[in-house]
C-alpha positions as a LaTeX table, in Angstrom:
\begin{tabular}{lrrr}
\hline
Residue & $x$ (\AA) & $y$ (\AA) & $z$ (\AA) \\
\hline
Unk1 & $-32.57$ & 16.62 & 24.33 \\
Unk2 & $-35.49$ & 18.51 & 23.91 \\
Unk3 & $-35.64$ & 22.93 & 23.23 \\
Unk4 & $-37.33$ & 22.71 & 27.02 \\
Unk5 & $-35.09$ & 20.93 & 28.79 \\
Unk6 & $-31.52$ & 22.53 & 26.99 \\
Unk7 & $-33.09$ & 25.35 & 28.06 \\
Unk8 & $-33.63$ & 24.36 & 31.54 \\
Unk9 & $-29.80$ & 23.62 & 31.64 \\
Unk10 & $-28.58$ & 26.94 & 29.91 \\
Unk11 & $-30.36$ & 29.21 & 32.51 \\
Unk12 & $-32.21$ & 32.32 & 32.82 \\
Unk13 & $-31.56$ & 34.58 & 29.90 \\
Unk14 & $-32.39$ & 37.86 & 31.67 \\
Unk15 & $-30.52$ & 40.08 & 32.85 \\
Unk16 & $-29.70$ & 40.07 & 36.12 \\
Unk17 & $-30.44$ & 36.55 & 35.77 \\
Unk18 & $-33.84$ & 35.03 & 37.77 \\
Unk19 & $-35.35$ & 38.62 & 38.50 \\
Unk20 & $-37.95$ & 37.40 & 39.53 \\
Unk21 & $-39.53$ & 33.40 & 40.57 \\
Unk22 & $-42.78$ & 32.58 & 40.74 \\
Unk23 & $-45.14$ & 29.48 & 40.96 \\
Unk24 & $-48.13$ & 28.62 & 39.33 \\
Unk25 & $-50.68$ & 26.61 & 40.87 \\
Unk26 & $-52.88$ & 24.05 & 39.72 \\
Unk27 & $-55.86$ & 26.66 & 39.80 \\
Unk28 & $-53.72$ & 28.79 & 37.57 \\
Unk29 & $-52.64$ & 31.74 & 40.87 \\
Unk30 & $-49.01$ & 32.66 & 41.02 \\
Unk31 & $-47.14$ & 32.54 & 44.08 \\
Unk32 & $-43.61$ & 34.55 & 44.45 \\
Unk33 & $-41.19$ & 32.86 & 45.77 \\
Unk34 & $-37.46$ & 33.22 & 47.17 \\
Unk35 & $-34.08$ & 31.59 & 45.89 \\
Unk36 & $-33.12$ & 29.49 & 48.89 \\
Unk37 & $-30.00$ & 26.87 & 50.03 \\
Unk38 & $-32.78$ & 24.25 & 50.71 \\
Unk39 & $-35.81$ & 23.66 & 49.39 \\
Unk40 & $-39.39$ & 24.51 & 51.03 \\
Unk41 & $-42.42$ & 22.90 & 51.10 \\
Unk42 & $-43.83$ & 24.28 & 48.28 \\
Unk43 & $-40.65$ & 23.13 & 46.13 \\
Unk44 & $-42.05$ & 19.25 & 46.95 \\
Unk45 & $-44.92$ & 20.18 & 44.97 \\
Unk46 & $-44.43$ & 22.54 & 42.08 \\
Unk47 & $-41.68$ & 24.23 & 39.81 \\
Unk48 & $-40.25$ & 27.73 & 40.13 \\
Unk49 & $-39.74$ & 29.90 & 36.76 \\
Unk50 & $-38.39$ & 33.22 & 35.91 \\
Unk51 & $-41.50$ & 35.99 & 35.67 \\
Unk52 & $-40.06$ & 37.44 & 32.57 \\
Unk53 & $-38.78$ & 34.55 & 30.49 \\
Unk54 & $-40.54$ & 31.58 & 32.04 \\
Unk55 & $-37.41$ & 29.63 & 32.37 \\
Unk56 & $-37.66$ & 26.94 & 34.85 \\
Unk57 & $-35.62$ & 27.68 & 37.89 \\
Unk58 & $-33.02$ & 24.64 & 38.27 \\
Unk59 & $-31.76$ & 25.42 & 42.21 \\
Unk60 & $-34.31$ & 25.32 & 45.92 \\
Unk61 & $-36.86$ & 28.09 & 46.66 \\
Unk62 & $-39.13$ & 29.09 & 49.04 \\
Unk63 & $-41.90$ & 31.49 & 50.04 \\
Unk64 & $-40.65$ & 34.59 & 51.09 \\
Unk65 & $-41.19$ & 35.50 & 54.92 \\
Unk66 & $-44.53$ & 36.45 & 56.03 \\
Unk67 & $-44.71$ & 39.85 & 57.19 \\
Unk68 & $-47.87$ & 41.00 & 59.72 \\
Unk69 & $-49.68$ & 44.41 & 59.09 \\
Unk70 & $-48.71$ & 47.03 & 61.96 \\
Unk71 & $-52.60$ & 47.22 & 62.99 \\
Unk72 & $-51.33$ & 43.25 & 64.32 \\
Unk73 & $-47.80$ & 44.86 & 65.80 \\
Unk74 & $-49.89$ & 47.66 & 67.76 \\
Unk75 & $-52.54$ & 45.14 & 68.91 \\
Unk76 & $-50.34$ & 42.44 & 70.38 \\
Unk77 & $-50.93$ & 43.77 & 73.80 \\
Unk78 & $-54.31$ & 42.99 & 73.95 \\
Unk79 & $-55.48$ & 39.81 & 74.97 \\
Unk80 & $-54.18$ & 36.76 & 72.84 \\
Unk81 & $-57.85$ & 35.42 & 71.48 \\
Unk82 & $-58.59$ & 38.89 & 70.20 \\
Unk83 & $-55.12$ & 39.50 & 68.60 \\
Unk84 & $-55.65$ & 35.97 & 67.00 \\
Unk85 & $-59.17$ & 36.92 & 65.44 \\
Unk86 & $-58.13$ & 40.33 & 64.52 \\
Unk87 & $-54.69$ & 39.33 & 63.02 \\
Unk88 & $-55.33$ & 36.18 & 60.99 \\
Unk89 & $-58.53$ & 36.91 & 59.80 \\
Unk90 & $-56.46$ & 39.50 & 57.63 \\
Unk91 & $-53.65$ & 37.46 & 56.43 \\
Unk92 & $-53.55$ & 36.39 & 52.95 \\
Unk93 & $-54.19$ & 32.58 & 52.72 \\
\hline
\end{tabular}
């Protein structure tokens, strides 16, 4: 067994354990994501780790909820192709 993978199977060493998970992408961006009882999409594709000790997280994740800004809350009264444009023309991608 290799010093990666034992430590894989010990766990987080931080206390509380897994703080905080993130993902790295292929173009080297970080996404945070969520402990979870089943796995997301994004868990198909790439490997959660702790933020502070960059443990691989053994168990699912997935991306946290999406939240809207409340300019998009206030404006939902307004006709639906203008809340649309407004709205997700602001949202992270």
């Amino acid at each position: 067994m290799t010093a990666e993978s034992n430590a894989t199977v010990t766990g987080c060493a931080c206390r509380p354990a897994w703080p905080e998970l993130v993902v790295t992408r292929d173009d080297g961006t970080t996404v945070a994501v969520l402990a979870s009882d089943t796995p997301g999409p994004l868990a198909l594709l790439y490997y959660a780790h702790c933020v502070r000790c960059g443990i691989q997280y053994p168990g699912p994740f997935r991306l946290p909820p999406r939240t809207t800004s409340a300019a998009c809350r206030i404006s939902r009264s307004s006709p639906a192709r203008r809340w649309q444009t407004h709205c997700l023309s602001r949202e992270p991608g």
